[in-house]
C-alpha positions, -999 to 999 in steps of 0.1 A, spaced: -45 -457 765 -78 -443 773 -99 -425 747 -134 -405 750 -159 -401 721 -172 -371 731 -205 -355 723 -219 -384 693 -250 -400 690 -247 -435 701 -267 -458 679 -264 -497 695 -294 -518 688 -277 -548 711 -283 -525 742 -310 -505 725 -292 -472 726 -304 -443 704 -294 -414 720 -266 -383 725 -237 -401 749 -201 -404 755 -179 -435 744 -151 -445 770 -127 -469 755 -95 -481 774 -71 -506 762 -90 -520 733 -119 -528 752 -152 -505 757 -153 -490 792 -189 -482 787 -215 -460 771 -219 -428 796 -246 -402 799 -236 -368 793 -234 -351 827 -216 -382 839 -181 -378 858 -153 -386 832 -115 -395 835 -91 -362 830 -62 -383 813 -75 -390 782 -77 -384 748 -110 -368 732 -125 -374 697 -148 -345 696 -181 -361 678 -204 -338 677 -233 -340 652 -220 -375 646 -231 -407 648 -210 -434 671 -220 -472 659 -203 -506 666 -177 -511 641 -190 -523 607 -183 -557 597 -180 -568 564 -189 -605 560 -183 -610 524 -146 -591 510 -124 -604 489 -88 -599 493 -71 -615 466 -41 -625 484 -23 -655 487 -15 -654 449 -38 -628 434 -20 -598 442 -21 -575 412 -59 -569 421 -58 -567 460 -32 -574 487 -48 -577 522 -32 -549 535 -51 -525 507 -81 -543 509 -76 -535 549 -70 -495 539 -97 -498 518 -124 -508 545 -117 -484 574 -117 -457 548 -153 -472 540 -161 -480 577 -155 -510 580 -138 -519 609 -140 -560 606 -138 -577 570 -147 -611 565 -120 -625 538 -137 -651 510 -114 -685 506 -111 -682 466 -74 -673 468 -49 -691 451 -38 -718 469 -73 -718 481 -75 -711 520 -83 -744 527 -60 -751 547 -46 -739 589 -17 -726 566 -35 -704 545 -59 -691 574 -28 -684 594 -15 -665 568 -39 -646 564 -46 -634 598 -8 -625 604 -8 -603 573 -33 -581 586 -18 -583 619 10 -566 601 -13 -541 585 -25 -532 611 -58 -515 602 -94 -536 593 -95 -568 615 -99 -599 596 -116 -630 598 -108 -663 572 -137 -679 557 -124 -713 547 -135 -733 522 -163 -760 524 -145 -787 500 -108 -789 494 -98 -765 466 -134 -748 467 -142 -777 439 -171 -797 454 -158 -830 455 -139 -834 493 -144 -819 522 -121 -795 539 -103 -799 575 -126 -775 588 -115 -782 626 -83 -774 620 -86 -743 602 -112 -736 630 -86 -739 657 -60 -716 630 -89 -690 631 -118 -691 603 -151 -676 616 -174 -699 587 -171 -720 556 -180 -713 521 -170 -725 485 -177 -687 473 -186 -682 441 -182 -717 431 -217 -732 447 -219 -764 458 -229 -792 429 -253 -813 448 -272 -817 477 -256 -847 491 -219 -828 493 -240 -797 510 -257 -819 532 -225 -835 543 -208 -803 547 -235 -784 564 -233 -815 591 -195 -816 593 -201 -774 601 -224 -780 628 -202 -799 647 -175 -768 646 -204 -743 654 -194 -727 618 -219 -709 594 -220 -723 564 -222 -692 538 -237 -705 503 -230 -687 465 -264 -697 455 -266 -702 416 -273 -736 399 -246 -738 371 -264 -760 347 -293 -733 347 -263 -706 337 -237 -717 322 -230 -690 295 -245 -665 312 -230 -629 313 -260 -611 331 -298 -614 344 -318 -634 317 -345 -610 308 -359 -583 285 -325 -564 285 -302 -595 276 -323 -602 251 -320 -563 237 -280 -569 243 -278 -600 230 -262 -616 258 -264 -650 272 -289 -649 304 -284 -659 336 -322 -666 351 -336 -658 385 -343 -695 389 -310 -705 390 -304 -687 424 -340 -698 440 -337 -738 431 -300 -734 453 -316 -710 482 -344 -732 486 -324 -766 483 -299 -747 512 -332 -741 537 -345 -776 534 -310 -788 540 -306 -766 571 -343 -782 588 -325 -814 577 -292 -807 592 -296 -784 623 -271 -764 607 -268 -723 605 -269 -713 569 -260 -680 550 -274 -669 520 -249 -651 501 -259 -616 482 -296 -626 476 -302 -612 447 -338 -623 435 -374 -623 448 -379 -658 447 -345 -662 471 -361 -640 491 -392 -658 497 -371 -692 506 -354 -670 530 -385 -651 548 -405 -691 548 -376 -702 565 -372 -677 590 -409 -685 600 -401 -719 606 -376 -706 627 -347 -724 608 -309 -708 614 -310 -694 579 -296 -659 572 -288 -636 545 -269 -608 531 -278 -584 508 -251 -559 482 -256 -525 478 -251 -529 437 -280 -553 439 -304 -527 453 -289 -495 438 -289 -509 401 -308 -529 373 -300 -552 343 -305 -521 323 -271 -505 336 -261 -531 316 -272 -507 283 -236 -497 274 -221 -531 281 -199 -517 306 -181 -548 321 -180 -529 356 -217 -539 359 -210 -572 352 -215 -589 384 -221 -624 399 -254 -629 406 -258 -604 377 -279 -569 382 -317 -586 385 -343 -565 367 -368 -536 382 -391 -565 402 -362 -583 419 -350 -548 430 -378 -535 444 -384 -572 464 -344 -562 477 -359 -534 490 -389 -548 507 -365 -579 525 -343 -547 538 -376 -522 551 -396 -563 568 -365 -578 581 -357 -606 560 -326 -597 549 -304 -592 579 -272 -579 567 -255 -556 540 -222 -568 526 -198 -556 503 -190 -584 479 -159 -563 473 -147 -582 442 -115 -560 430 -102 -573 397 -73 -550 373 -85 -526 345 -71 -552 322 -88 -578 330 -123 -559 329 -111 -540 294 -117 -570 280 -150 -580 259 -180 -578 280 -185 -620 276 -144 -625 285 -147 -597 315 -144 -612 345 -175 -611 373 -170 -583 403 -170 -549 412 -153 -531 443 -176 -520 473 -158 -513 504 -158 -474 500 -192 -468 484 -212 -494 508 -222 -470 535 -228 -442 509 -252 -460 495 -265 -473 526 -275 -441 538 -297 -439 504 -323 -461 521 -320 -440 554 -326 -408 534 -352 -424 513 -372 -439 540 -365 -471 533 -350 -480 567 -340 -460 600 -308 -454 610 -308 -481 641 -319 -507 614 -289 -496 593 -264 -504 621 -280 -540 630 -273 -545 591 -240 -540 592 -228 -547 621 -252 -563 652 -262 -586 628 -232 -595 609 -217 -603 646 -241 -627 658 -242 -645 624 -209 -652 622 -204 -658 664 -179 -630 663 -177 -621 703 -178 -591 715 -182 -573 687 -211 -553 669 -217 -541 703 -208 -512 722 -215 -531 756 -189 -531 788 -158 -548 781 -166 -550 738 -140 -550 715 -134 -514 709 -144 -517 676 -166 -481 661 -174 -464 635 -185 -430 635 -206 -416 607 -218 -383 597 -253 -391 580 -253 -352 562 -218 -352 544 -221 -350 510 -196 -364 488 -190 -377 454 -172 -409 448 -136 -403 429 -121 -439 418 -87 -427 415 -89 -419 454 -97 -451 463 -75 -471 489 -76 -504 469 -54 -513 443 -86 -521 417 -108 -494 401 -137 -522 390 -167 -502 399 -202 -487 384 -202 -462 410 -173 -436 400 -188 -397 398 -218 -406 419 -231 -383 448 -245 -393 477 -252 -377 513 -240 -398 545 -201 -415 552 -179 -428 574 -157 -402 589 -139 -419 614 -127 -460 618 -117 -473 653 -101 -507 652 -87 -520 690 -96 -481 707 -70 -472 678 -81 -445 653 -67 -460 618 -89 -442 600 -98 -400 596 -119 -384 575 -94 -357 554 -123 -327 561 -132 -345 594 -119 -312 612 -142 -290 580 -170 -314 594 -174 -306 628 -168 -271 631 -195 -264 610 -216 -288 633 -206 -267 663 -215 -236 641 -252 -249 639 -255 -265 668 -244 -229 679 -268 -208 660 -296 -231 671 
């Protein structure tokens, strides 16, 4: 099957492309990136992408998908539907499933249920210590060999530095990232949300910013100790931030991730104790935000990721204390993404290194978050001035946990390719482009 993305804007900051070109894509590789006037094949099918923007496909490194055993909240095949309806061609699936994906069994698993769906490509995380509880390592070679692209006890971080120096070694030997939930849990045990002026107005048990800089900057002196490639999961503070940038100087294989909750909201969201704000790391306060925002505009922060955390309306109907941590993100991500493009925060070839060239080469994922000859045909195509609001009972996952129902925002995802296969259309895609040929008409 061949298939031409016609008249888009090709953003791909691996071969520094950032121009109007045409997309050739036959059997679920990239053919190659073609200039306009260039000869093209006859027999083939044509997404017209004018006024559009044509990206590598997104990846996701940080989704969970709730199944094995949690599937109330998220099977993988909705969590799938929900990312290409976000964008997201690749999602990255966290090991806290019950049994924990510890195990070749469990990655297998995984990987042949979204075979099945047959939408987002997914790649197992396994877990750093057997049953994600600290104490013994896990068979990471073999659950290399069944398919995991990095390690990572999630949101239960890693009691002490001996164990992460152990693991972080054991890693380097299978060329695995280690990914790191950086919170020190005798600094917050209790805590509900950012310890600050606003939990103290709440009366809520605080959660301080030190907790998650003692881990971040325990990790980076563990990585110049180890050799090892380290992941900071959703930095969420300034001080984390600063670990991360002095590490990067000393040219140490540390990394990080940024959520879009963490930069698009503050602890005072936190005013009505809705329990879809109530996230771990919590929502920091106005200074940690504004440092989010300066590690996205100078580099420091090298990917945006999802944290996609769906949980049932039960469960977060409870009492704001009893509520469990988590919101959904996989369909509001990219809108709120293109908040920093529109605000000037970053440019639009910065946005695609976040969220996809980057997440590629972090993880080692080959040939992908590229459009390069002989790539995965992985894209997706984005419409930076489509203006939409955010309706929770549309979404494609089976949770509605999130803060960001009602809310307007200007740039989506209109289109998800996944192999050279389109699994994922816009509904006013066709609405879309016509009146981009109008313009582009009277212009």
């Amino acid at each position: 099957m061949k298939l031409l993305i016609a008249n888009g804007y090709v953003v791909d900051p691996l071969q520094g492309i950032n121009t109007g070109r045409d997309l050739l894509i036959e059997n679920e590789r990239v053919v190659g990136v073609l200039e306009r006037g260039q000869e093209k094949p006859t027999d083939v099918a044509v997404f017209d992408a004018t006024g559009l923007i044509v990206a590598p496909g997104f990846i996701d490194l940080h989704t969970h998908l709730r199944e094995p055993g949690a599937e109330y909240k998220e099977t993988i095949a909705t969590g799938a539907a929900a990312a290409v309806a976000g964008g997201w061609a690749s999602v990255c699936a966290m090991p806290n499933t019950d049994p924990v994906n510890d195990s070749a069994a469990v990655t297998r698993f995984v990987i042949e249920q979204a075979q099945r769906a047959q939408l987002a490509n997914v790649f197992p995380i396994g877990s750093l210590t057997k049953g994600c509880d600290g104490k013994e390592l896990s068979e990471m070679g073999e659950m290399k060999t069944a398919g995991i692209v990095a390690v990572s006890d999630d949101g239960h971080p890693v009691p002490t530095a001996g164990i992460m120096r152990r693991a972080m070694e054991y890693a380097r030997g299978f060329n695995l990232t280690v990914v790191d939930h950086c919170q020190d849990p005798s600094l917050t045990a209790g805590g509900v949300m950012h310890e600050g002026r606003w939990s103290l107005i709440l009366g809520l048990r605080g959660m301080p910013a030190a907790a998650e800089d003692v881990h971040v900057i325990r990790d980076c002196v563990l990585s110049k100790l180890t050799g090892a490639s380290v992941h900071i999961a959703h930095v969420s503070t300034s001080g984390a931030l600063d670990a991360v940038r002095r590490a990067k100087e000393m040219g140490l294989a540390v990394t990080c991730e940024v959520a879009p909750h963490h930069w698009t909201l503050n602890d005072e969201a936190l005013a009505e104790y809705d329990t879809n704000t109530k996230m771990s790391p919590p929502l920091r306060s106005a200074n940690h935000v504004a440092a989010l925002l300066e590690g996205l505009r100078d580099g420091t922060i090298d990917a945006i990721a999802t944290d996609h955390a769906p949980h049932h309306s039960d469960e977060k109907a409870l009492e704001f204390d009893e509520a469990p941590f988590g919101v959904t993100g996989l369909e509001t991500a990219v809108g709120l993404a293109f908040d920093l493009v529109n605000q000037g925060v970053i440019d639009l070839e910065r946005l695609v290194s976040l969220c996809s060239t980057n997440p590629a080469r972090i993880f080692g994922l080959k040939d992908r978050g590229c459009l390069s000859e002989n790539a995965h045909a992985d894209v997706t195509i984005l419409d930076p001035a489509c203006t939409w609001t955010f309706d929770v009972s549309r979404s494609k996952s089976k949770s509605r946990n999130t803060p960001f129902h009602g809310r307007s925002m200007t740039g989506a995802a209109v289109a998800t390719i996944v192999g050279g296969r389109l699994v994922y259309l816009h509904p006013d895609y066709t609405r879309i482009t016509d009146a981009k040929r109008r313009n582009a008409s009277a212009k």
